[in-house]
C-alpha positions as CSV (number, residue, x, y, z in Angstrom):
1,X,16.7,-20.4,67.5
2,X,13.7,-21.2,69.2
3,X,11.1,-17.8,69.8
4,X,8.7,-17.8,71.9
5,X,5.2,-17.9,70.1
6,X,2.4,-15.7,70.6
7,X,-1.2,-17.0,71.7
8,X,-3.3,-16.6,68.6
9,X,-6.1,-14.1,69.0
10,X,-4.2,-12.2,71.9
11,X,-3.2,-8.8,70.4
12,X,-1.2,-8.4,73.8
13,X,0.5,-11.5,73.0
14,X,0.9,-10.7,69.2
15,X,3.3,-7.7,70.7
16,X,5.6,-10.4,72.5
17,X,9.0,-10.6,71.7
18,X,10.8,-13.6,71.6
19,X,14.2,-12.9,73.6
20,X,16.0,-15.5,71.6
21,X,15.1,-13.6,68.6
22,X,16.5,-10.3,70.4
23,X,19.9,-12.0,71.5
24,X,20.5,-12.9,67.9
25,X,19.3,-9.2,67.2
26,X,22.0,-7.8,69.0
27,X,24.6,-10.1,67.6
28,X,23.4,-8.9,63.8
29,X,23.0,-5.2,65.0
30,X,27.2,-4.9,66.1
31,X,27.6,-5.2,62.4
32,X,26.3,-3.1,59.5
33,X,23.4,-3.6,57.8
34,X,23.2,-3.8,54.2
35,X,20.6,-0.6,53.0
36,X,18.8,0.0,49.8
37,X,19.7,3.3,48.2
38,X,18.5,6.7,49.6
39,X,17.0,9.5,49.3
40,X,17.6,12.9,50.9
41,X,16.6,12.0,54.9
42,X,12.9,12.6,55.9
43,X,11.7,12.9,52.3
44,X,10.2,10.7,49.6
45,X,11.9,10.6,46.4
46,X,9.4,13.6,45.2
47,X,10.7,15.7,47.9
48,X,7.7,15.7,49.9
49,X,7.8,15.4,53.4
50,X,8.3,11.4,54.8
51,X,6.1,11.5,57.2
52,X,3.5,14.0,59.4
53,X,3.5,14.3,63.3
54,X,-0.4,13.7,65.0
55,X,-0.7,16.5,67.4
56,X,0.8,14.4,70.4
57,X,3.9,14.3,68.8
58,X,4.0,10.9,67.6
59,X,4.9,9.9,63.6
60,X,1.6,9.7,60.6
61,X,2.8,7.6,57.7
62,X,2.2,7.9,54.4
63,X,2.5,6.7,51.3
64,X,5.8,7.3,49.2
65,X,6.4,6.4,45.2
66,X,9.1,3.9,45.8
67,X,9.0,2.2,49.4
68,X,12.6,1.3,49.1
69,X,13.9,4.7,48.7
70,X,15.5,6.5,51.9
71,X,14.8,3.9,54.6
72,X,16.8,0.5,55.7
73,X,15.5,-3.0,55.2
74,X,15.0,-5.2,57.8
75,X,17.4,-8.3,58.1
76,X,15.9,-11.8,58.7
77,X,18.1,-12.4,62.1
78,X,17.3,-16.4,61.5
79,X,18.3,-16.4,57.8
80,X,21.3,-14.4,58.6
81,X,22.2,-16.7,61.3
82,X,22.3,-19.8,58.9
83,X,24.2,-17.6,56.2
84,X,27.1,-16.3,58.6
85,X,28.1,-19.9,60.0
86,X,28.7,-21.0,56.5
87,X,32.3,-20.5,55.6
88,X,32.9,-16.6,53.8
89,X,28.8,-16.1,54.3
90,X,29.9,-13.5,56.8
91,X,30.2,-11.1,54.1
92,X,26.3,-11.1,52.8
93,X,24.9,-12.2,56.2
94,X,23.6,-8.3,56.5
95,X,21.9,-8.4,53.4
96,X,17.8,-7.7,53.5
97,X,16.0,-10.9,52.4
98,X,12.3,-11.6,52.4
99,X,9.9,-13.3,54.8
100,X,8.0,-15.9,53.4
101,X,4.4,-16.5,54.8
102,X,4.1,-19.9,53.2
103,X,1.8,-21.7,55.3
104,X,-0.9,-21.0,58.1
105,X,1.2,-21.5,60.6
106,X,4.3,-19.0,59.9
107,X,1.6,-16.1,60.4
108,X,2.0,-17.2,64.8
109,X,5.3,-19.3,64.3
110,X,6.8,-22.8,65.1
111,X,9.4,-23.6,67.5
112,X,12.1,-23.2,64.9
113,X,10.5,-20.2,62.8
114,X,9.4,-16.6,63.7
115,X,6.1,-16.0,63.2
116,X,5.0,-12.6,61.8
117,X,5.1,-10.5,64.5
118,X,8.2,-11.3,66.2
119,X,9.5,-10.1,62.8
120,X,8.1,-7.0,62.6
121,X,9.1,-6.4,66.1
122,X,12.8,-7.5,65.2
123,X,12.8,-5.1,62.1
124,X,11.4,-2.0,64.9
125,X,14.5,-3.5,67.3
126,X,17.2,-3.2,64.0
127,X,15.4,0.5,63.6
128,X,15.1,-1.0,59.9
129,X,11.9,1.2,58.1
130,X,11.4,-1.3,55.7
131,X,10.2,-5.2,55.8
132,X,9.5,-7.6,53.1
133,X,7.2,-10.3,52.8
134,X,5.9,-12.8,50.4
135,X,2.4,-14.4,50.4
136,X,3.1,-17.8,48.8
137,X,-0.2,-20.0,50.1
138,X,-2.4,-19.7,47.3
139,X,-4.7,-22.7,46.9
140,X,-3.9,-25.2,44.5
141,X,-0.2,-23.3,44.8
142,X,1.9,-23.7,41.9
143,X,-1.0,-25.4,40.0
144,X,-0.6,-28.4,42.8
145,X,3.2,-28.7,41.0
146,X,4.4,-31.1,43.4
147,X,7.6,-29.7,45.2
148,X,5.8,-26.9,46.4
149,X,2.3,-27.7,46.5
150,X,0.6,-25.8,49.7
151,X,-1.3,-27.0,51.8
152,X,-4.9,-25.4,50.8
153,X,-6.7,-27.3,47.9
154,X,-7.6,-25.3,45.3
155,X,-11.2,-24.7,46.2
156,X,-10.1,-23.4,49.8
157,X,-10.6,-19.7,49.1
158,X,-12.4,-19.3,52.2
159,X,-10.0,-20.5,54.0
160,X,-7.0,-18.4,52.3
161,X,-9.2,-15.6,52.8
162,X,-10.4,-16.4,56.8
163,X,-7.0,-18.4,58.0
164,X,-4.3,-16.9,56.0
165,X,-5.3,-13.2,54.8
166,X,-6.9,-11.8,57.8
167,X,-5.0,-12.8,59.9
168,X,-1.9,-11.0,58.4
169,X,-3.2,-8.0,57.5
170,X,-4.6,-7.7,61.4
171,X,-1.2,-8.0,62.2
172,X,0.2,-5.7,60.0
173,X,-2.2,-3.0,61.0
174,X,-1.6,-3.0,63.9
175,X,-0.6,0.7,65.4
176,X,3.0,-0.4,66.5
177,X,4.2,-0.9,63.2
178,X,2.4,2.0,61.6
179,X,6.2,3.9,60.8
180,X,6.9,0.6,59.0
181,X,7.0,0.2,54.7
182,X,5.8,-3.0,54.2
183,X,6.3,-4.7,51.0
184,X,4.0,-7.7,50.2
185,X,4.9,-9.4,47.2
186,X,1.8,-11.6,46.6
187,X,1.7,-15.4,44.9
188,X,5.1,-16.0,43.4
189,X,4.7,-18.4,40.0
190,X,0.5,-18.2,40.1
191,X,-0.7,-16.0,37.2
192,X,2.2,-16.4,35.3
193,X,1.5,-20.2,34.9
194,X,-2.1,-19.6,33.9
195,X,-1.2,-17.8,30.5
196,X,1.7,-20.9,29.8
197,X,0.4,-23.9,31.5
198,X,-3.0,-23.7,30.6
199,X,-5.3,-25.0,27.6
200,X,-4.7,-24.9,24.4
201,X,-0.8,-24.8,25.4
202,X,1.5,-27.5,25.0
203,X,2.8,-27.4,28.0
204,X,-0.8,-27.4,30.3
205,X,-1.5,-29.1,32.9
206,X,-4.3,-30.6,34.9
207,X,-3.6,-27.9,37.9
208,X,-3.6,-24.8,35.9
209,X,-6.7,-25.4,34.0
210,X,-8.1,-26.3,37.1
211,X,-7.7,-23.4,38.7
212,X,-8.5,-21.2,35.5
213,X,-11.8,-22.4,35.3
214,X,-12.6,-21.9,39.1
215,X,-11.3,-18.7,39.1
216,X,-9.6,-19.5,42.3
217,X,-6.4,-17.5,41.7
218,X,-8.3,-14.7,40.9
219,X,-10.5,-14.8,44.0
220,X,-7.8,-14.8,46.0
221,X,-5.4,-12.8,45.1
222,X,-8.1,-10.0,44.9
223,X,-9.5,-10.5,48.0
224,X,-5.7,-10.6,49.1
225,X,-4.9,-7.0,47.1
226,X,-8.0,-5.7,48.7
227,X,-7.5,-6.9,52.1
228,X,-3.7,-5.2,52.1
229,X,-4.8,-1.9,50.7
230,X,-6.5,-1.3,53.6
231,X,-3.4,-1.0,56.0
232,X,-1.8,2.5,54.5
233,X,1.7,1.5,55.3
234,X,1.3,-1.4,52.8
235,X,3.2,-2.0,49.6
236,X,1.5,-4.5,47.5
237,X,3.8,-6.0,44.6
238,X,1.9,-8.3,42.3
239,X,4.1,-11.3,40.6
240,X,5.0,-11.4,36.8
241,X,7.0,-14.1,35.9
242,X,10.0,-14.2,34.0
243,X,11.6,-13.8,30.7
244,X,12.1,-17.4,30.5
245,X,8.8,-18.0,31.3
246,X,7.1,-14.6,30.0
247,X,9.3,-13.8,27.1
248,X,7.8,-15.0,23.7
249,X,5.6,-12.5,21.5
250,X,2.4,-14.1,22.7
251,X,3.0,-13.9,26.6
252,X,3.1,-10.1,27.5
253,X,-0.6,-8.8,26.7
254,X,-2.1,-11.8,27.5
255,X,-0.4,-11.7,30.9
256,X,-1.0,-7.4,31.2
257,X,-4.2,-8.8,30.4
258,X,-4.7,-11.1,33.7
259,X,-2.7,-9.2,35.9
260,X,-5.2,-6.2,35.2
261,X,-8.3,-8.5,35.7
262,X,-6.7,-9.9,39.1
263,X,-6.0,-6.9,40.5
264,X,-9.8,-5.9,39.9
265,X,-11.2,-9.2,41.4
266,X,-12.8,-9.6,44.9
267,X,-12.8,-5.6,45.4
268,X,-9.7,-4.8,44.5
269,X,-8.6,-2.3,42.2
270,X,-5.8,-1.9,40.1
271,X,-4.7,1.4,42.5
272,X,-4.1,-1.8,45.4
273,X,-0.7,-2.8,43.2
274,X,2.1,-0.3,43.9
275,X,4.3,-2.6,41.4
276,X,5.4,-6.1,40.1
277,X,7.6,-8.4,40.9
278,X,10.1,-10.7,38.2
279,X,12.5,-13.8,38.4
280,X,11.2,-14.0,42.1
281,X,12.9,-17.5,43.1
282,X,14.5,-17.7,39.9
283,X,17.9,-17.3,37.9
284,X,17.5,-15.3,34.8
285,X,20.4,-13.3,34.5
286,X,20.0,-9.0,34.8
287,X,21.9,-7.9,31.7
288,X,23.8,-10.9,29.0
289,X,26.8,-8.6,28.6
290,X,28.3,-9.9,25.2
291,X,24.9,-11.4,23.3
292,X,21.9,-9.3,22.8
293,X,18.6,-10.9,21.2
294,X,19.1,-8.7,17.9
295,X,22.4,-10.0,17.2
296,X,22.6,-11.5,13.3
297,X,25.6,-14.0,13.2
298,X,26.5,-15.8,10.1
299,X,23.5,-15.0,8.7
300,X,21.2,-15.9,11.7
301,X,19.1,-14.9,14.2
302,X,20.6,-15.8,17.6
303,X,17.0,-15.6,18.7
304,X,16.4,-18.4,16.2
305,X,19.2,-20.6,18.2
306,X,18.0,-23.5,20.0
307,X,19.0,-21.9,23.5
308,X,16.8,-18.4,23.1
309,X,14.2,-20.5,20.9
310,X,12.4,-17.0,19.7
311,X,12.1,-15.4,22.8
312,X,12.1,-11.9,22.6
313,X,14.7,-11.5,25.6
314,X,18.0,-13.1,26.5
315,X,17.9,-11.5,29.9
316,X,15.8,-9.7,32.5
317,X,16.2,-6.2,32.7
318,X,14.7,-5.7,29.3
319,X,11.9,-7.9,30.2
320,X,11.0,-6.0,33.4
321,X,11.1,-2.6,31.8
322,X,9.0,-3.1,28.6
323,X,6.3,-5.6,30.7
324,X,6.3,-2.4,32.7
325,X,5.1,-0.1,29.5
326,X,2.4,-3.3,29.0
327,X,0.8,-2.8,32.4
328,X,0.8,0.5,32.2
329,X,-1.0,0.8,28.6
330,X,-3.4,-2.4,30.4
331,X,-4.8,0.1,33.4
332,X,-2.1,0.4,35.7
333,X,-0.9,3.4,37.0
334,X,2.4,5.5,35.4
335,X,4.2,5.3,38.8
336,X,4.4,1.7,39.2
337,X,7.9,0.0,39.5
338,X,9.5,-3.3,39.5
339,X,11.2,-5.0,41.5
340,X,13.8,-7.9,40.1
341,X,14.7,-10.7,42.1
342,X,19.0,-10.9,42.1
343,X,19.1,-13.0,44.5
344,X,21.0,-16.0,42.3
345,X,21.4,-14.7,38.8
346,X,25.0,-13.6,39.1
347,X,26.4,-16.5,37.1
348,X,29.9,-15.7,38.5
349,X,32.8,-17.9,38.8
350,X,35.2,-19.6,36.4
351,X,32.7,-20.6,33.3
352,X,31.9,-16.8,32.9
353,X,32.5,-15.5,29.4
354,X,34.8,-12.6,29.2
355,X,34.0,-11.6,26.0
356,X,31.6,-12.3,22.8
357,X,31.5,-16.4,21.2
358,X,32.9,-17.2,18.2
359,X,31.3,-15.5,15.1
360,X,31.9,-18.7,13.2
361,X,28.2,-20.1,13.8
362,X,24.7,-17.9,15.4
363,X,24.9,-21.5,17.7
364,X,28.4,-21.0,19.1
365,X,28.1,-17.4,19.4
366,X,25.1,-17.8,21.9
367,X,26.7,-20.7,23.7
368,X,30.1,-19.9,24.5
369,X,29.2,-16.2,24.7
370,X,26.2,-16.5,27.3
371,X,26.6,-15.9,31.2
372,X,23.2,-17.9,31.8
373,X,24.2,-21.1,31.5
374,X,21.5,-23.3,32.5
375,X,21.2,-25.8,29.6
376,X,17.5,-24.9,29.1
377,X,16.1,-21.2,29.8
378,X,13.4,-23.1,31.6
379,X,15.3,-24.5,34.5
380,X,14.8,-23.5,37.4
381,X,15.8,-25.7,40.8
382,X,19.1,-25.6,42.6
383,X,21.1,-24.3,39.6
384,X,24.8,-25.6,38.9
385,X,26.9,-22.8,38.4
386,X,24.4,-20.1,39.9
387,X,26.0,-16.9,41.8
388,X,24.3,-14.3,44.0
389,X,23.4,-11.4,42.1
390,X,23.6,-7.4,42.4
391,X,23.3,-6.7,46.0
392,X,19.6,-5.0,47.0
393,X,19.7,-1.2,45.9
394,X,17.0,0.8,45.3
395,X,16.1,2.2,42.0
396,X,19.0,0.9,39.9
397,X,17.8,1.4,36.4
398,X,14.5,3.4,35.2
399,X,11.5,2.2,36.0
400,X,12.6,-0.4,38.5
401,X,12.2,0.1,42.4
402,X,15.1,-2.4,43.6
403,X,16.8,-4.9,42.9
404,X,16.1,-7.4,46.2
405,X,16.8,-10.9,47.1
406,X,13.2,-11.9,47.7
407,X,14.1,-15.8,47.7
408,X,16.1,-16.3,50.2
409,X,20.1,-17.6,49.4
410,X,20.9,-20.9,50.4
411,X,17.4,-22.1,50.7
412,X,16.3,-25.2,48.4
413,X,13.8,-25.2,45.7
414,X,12.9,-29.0,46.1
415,X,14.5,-32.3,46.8
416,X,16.4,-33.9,43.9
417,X,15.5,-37.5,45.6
418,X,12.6,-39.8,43.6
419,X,12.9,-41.4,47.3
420,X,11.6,-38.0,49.5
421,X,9.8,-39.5,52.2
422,X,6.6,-37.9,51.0
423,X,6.6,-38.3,47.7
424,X,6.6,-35.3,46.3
425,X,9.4,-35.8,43.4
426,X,10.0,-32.8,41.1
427,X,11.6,-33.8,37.6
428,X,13.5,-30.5,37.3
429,X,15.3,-31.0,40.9
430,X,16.4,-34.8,39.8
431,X,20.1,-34.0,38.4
432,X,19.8,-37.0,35.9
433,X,15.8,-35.4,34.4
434,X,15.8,-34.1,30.8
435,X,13.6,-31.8,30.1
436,X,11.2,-32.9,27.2
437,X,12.0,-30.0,24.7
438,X,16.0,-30.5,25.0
439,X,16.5,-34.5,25.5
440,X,20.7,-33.8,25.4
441,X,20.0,-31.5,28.2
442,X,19.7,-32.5,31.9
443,X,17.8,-30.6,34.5
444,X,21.1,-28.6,35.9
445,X,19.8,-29.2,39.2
446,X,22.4,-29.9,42.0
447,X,22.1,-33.7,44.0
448,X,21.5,-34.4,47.2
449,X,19.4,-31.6,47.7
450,X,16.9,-31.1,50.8
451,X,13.1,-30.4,50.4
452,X,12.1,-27.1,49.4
453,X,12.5,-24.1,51.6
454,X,15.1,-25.8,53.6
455,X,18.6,-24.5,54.2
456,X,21.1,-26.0,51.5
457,X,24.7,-25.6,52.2
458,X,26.4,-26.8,49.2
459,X,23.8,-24.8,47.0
460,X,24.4,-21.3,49.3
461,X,28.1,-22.1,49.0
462,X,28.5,-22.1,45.3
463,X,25.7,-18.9,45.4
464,X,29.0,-17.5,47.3
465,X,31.7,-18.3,45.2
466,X,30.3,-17.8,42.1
467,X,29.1,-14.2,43.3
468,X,28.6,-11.2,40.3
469,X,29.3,-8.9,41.0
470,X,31.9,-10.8,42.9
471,X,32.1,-10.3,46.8
């Protein structure tokens, strides 16, 4: 699909629509599309009218408590595109996914990508009411962790702020798409890594303290909260890790703690965050049906076991809902909700345990009783084994707005090659790696994989057969 790209600066060219993107509109559109759960029509989930008419008739926005509540969600016609014409990925092609602005130039497009506004005009053409995006540019991005380093350095906050954020939000407020929820979810894997990759921790690294003691990450995502809280029909959802990540006794008030302190950077306030995001891009299974952190086996903690390693979680859910008692009791308002990325922590297929490990050992009980079974809780690129997760759905579980797929199925997290043609080799996406605290343990990343972000066929075909629930 090639669109046809709007002239920067032109809000009359901004509005163009890229008729390549509407014929594959039209194509998606003969088919259903996958919608989050509802609420009763024209109301928020409070009752209270949706929206107010203006006296010529035409629709007011406002705000609502859960923005996925009552509306449809747009459906990413060139992600759908690459999902359908892989064999069976007919069947989730019509599934919501989110947008990821992860470079200058996705805000206007390439010739092979949709830039933001033929998006938002897609999602008006689907008559979806809500679109997702992810701001994923940060300087020094990922603490300049190779795979996905961006391209701003991590003093460019100017930049990020003049040639990334502006730009966006003009776009976004823009009156056209006024009747539109937009979700943001801002700066996948920044914060978190500043409370475990940091100084005094074992695990820090030259990046994260870096950008701790510049304060860039704060800066920006600030500026960025601020920025977006000025369009009303914006949903801002700031990033919180994951269990595997986020989990151990220390982690949760000391990251409470910094989310708090970014969301009152740069003229922000902690009122700009309507909620948080979890295992965004990441596999960390929703519920561990037959092993639960408290179990006692044989005398033993399983949390004691060399797989949980004294975390406090064995899966996600859990970990979204308390960290969501944390932020509250750190500032943040009573109505915020979470959202959980299912987009490949199924953990289908064959080697899914039907029932609880052996009782002989606290070891074997975790291991053959587990449904995660990455080797090492902290693996995370092109999983063996992975499934797609619950489908999107609004407000499954209490206190958490929707389950969504905010990575993107099928797309790679980094190349498994030392040989990638520019150098950018990731240890946890080389198959044959061993991560340092588990030297039995390879990386459990899948070979020949692409560079990150693109499309990975053998990776989206295993997300397909080893579905849970199961397609």
């Amino acid at each position: 699909m090639t669109p046809r790209l709007p002239v920067p600066g032109s809000a009359g060219a901004r509005r163009a629509r890229s008729t390549m993107a509407a014929l594959a509109l039209l194509a998606l559109l003969a088919g259903p599309v996958a919608a989050p759960g509802r609420a009763a029509a024209g109301t928020d989930p409070t009752g209270a009218p949706a929206a107010s008419r203006d006296a010529d008739g035409s629709r007011q926005s406002v705000r609502v408590a859960n923005p996925y509540l009552g509306t449809r969600a747009y459906v990413n016609p060139e992600w759908s595109a690459r999902a359908a014409a892989e064999p069976g990925g007919a069947a989730v092609a019509n599934q919501p996914t989110a947008v990821w602005l992860d470079q200058i130039a996705a805000i206007v497009g390439t010739p092979d990508r949709m830039g933001l506004d033929a998006h938002l005009g897609a999602a008006l053409d689907q008559g979806a009411g809500l679109v997702q995006l992810t701001l994923y540019n940060l300087p020094g991005r990922d603490c300049e962790r190779r795979v996905s380093f961006g391209e701003l350095a991590v003093d460019d906050v100017d930049r990020y702020r003049t040639e990334f954020v502006d730009p966006i939000v003009e776009i976004l407020a823009e009156p056209s798409y006024r009747d539109l929820r937009i979700v943001v979810v801002v700066e996948p894997n920044s914060l978190a890594n500043l409370v475990t990759h940091t100084s005094p921790r074992p695990v820090a690294t030259a990046g994260c303290d870096q950008a701790k003691a510049r304060g860039s990450y704060l800066a920006a995502i600030g500026y960025a909260l601020a920025r977006l809280a000025t369009v009303p029909n914006v949903y801002a959802y700031l990033d919180a890790g994951q269990h595997g990540q986020l989990g151990w006794s220390t982690d949760g008030h000391a990251l409470a703690a910094l989310l708090h302190q970014a969301a009152n950077t740069a003229g922000s306030t902690q009122w700009a965050v309507q909620g948080f995001t979890v295992n965004v891009a990441n596999y960390s299974v929703l519920r561990e049906p037959y092993l639960d952190v408290d179990d006692v086996v044989d005398g033993q903690p399983v949390r004691d076991t060399s797989w949980i390693a004294g975390n406090g979680y064995v899966d996600e859910l859990p970990y979204a809902q308390q960290l969501r008692h944390l932020l509250v009791a750190a500032g943040f308002s009573s109505r915020v909700g979470m959202v959980v990325d299912t987009s490949r922590n199924g953990w289908g297929g064959p080697d899914r345990p039907t029932g609880p490990g052996p009782s002989t050992s606290a070891e074997e009980y975790v291991e053959e009783g587990r449904t995660d079974r990455r080797g090492y809780l902290g693996n995370w690129c092109n999983q063996v084994g992975a499934g797609l997760g619950e489908r999107p759905v609004a407000a499954p579980a209490p206190g958490i707005a929707a389950y969504a797929w905010i990575k993107p199925p099928g797309e790679s997290d980094g190349g498994s090659s030392v040989l990638n043609p520019d150098r950018r080799y990731e240890p946890m996406c080389d198959p044959t790696y061993r991560p340092a605290p588990f030297p039995t343990v390879t990386s459990g990343a899948m070979p020949n994989a692409p560079m990150f972000g693109e499309w990975f066929p053998p990776h989206f075909r295993q997300l397909l057969q080893n579905a849970w629930p199961p397609l």
